[in-house]
C-alpha positions, 0 to 999 in steps of 0.5 A: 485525457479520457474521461469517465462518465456515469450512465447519466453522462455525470462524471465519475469522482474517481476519474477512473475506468471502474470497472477495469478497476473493479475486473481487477480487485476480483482477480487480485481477491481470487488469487490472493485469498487461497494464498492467505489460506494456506498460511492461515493452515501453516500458522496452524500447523506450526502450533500444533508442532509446538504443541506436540513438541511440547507433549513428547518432551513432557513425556519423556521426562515424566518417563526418566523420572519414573525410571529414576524413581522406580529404580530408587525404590528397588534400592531403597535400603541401599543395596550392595555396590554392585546394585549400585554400580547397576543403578547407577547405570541404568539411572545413566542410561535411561538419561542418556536415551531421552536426552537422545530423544529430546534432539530428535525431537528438537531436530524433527521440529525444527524441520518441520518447522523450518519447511512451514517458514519458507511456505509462509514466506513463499506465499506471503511473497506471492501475495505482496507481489500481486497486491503491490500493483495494485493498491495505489490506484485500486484503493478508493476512497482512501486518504493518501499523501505523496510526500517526495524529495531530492539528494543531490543529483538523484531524482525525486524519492520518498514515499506514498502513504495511504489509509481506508478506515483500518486498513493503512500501507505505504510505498517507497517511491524513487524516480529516474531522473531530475525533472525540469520545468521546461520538460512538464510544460514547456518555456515557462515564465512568473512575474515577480516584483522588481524596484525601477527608477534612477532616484526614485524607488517604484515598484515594477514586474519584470519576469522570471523565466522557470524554464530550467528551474528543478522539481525539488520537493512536492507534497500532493494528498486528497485536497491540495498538492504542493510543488517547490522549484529551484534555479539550478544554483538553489538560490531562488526558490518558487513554491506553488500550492493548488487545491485540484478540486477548486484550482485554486493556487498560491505562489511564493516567490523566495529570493532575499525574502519570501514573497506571495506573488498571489497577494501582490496587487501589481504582480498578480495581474500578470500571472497567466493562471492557466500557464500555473494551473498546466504546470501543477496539473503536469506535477500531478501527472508525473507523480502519478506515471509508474513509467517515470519510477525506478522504485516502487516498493510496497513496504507497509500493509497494515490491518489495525497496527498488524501485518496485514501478510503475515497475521494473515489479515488478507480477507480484512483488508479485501472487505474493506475494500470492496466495501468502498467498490460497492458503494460505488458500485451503488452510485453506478446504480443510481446513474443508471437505466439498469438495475441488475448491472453497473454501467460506466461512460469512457469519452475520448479525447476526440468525443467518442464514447463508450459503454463498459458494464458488469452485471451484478451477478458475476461478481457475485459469482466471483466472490461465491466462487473463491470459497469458505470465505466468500459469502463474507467478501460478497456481503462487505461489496453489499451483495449478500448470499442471498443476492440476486 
């Protein structure tokens, strides 16, 4: 497994390649924010067609009703019926043209209308489709929960959540298969207590071969990941907590009863902790390899409670963002010999290690680059206008 280390050779907490990651936030920043410029121009246009909509009709009704009154006044004192018959005609005529006018002018409206929708669906489309790869894994310093389960004989499914001060979204998660222990790690044994003697009862250990129990239910966020495993008759059930920032873990064992294995002075002398602590390790990867999903589906992007796509809060969602890569960004600062670029370690599995860097300048210039609105990206990762 690769590790990612600071100039300095101390670890980075992301336990990623920063700036691959960070390459990417420019390009998902450059590609989507003339994208949210357009719908913000077509948001605009649609209520300057409901204004001037709203104009024309006004206009004509102002105009029927001067006719009517007009003509109401040149017969003031009744008139002839044949003056009548003509008022009333005119009267007729005059409401029969602006009901006319008022379809075109629905009609118009609503065309238009209709071509400014599919433009903003199109380009909020466009968006969703380039952020989606993206934001489980490119969002740092987010508070996240991967909450999965299974029905029947599917693969895990639910959802991953995630929030970065008022930025929020969710994913809906479903897997290929049905995964079993043996498939993460291999044979697989847990000792659990056991009642021996012929006359007398005695506690004793004997051990549960997990091998070909189920991954049924996992629960993994920032601080802890829970996994729960069932035989394949559903009857006996293990259930394992871990905290992967300490490794530390616990283990019920539910049969008849549950029973914390972890706190059974005689049982727990017998749990190979580095057999449980590769097992919860390999739930973690699996949750986490996109390979092993039939469904990944972006299907929350919110901005304080509002679509993020749609009002459109793109550029609010970025800042937020970028924020968190500069202060990482800082961090690579403060590890480092040099002060006008950002500089990560990559060590291979073998020992081989690399350098990756960004200078400072060209994501300035990335950002400067994207527009109107860029000197307000740059200042959010902390560069300003006036950066060097």
């Amino acid at each position: 497994m690769m590790k990612y280390l600071y100039q300095d050779s101390v670890k980075l907490p992301s336990k990623r390649d920063f700036i691959h990651d960070l390459e990417t936030l420019l390009d998902v920043t450059a590609a989507v924010v003339p994208l949210e410029d357009e719908i913000i121009s077509a948001n605009n246009e649609v209520k300057e067609n409901h204004r001037a909509k709203d104009r024309k009709i006004a206009g004509l009704r102002t105009f029927e009703s001067n006719v009517t009154m007009q003509v109401n006044e040149l017969v003031r004192d009744g008139g002839t019926d044949e003056i009548q018959v003509c008022k009333n005609a005119i009267t007729e005529v005059c409401a029969s043209c602006v009901n006319q006018q008022k379809a075109k002018v629905d009609s118009e409206s609503d065309a238009s209308l209709t071509d400014l929708a599919e433009k903003i669906d199109l380009n909020s489309e466009r968006i969703c489709k380039i952020l989606s790869p993206f934001l489980e894994f490119g969002v740092y310093g987010a508070r996240y929960v991967y909450s999965l389960g299974i029905e029947g004989k599917k693969g895990l499914h639910g959802e991953f959540k995630a929030d970065l001060g008022e930025l929020s979204f969710a994913y809906e998660l479903q897997f290929k298969g049905m995964v079993i222990v043996k498939h993460l790690v291999g044979p697989f044994a847990i000792p659990i207590p056991k009642k021996a003697g012929l006359f007398h009862s005695e506690e004793a250990v004997k051990m549960l071969d997990m091998s070909h129990h189920r991954l049924v239910d996992v629960t993994y966020s920032n601080n802890q990941v829970t996994a729960e495993f069932k035989d394949r008759r559903g009857a006996r059930m293990v259930r394992i907590e871990m905290k992967p920032a300490t490794n530390d873990y616990s283990i019920v064992y539910d049969d008849a009863e549950p029973v914390n294995l972890t706190r059974d002075e005689l049982v727990s002398q017998e749990i190979d902790s580095d057999g449980i602590l590769d097992l919860m390790h390999a739930v973690i990867s699996y949750v986490l390899d996109t390979e092993k999903r039939g469904v990944a589906t972006l299907v929350r992007l919110t901005f304080n409670g509002m679509n993020v796509v749609r009002e459109p809060l793109v550029s609010d969602a970025l800042k937020v963002m970028l924020a968190e890569y500069g202060r990482f960004a800082n961090e690579c600062i403060a590890h480092g010999a040099a002060k006008d670029e950002f500089v990560i370690k990559i060590e291979s599995d073998d020992g081989t290690r690399t350098e990756k860097y960004m200078s400072i300048s060209t994501v300035k210039n990335r950002l400067l680059g994207i527009g109107k609105g860029g000197a307000e990206l740059a200042d959010a990762f902390g560069l300003g206008t006036s950066a060097s």
